[in-house]
C-alpha positions as CSV (number, residue, x, y, z in Angstrom):
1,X,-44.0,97.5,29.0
2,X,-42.5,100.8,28.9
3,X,-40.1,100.9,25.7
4,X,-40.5,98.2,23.0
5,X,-37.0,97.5,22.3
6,X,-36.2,96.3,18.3
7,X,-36.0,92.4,19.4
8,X,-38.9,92.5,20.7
9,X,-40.6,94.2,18.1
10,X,-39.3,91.2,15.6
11,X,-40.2,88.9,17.9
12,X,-44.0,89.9,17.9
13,X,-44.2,90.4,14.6
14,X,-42.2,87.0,13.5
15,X,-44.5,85.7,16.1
16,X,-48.1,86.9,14.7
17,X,-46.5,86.1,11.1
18,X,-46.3,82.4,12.1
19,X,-49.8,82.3,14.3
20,X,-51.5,83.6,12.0
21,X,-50.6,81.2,8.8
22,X,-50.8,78.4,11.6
23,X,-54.8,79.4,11.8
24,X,-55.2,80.5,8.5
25,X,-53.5,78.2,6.1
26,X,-51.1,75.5,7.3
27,X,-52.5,71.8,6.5
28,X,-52.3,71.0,10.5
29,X,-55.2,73.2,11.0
30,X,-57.3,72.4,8.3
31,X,-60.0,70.4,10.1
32,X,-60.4,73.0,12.7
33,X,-60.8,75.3,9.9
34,X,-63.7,73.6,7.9
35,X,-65.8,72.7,11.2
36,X,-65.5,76.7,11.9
37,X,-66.6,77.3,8.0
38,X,-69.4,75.0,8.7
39,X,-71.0,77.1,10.9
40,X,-69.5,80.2,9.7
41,X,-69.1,80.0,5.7
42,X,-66.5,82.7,4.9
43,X,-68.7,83.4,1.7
44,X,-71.8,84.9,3.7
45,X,-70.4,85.6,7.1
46,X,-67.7,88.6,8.0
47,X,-66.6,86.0,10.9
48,X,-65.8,83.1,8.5
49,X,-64.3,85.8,6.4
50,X,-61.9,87.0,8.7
51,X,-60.3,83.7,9.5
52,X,-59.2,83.0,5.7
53,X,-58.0,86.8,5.6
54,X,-54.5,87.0,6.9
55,X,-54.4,91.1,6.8
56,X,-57.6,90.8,8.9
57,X,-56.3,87.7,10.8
58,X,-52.8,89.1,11.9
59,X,-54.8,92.0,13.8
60,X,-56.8,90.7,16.0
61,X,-53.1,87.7,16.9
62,X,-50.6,90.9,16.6
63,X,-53.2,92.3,19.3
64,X,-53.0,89.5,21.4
65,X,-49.4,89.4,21.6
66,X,-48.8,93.2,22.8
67,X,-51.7,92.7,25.3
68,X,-50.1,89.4,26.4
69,X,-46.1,92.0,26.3
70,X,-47.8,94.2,28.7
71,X,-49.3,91.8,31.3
72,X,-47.0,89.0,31.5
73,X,-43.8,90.0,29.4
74,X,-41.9,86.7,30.4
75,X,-44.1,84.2,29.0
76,X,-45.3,85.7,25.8
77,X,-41.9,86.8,24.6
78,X,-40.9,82.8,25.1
79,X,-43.9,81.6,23.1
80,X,-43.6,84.8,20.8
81,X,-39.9,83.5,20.7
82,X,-40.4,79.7,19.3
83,X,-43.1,81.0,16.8
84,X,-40.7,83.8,15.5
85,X,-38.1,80.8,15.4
86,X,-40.4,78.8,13.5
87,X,-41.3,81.8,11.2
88,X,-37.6,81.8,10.3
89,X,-37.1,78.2,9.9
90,X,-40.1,78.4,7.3
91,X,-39.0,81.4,5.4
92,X,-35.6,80.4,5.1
93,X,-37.0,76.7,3.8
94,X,-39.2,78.7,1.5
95,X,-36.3,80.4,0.1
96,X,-34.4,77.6,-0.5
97,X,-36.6,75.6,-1.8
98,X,-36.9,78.2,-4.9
């Protein structure tokens, strides 16, 4: 990855956006979150912490996903594609829901 063009860009960043909710606070992954709290209680332990913070959260995902750009572009702009598309579809609903 030489250049990050502005798509791509969006894309990555639409695509941690919606990742990072996903793990953080959407209902679908809610009982993978409480059997991580078990063991790591966000209260007492930076680990447990870091998975209800989504500043902290988006980090370590955003990370991922330019690690992911550089090694094998093709694949994670797809996935980085239907998250950002999702992202959208969720703002927008959001939005007009208000």
């Amino acid at each position: 990855m030489t250049d990050m063009t502005l798509l791509q860009f969006l894309l990555l960043g639409l695509g941690t956006y919606r990742v990072t909710r996903l793990i953080t606070r959407d209902t679908i992954t809610a009982s993978l979150r409480n059997a991580f709290w078990g063991k790591f209680p966000p209260e007492s332990s930076r680990l447990g912490y870091l998975s209800t913070c989504e500043w902290c959260f988006s980090v370590w995902i955003g990370s991922g996903f330019v690690i992911s750009a550089i090694i094998i572009p093709s694949v994670t702009y797809i996935v980085a594609t239907v998250f950002a598309v999702s992202a959208i579809a969720g703002l927008l609903t959001a939005y007009e829901d208000k």
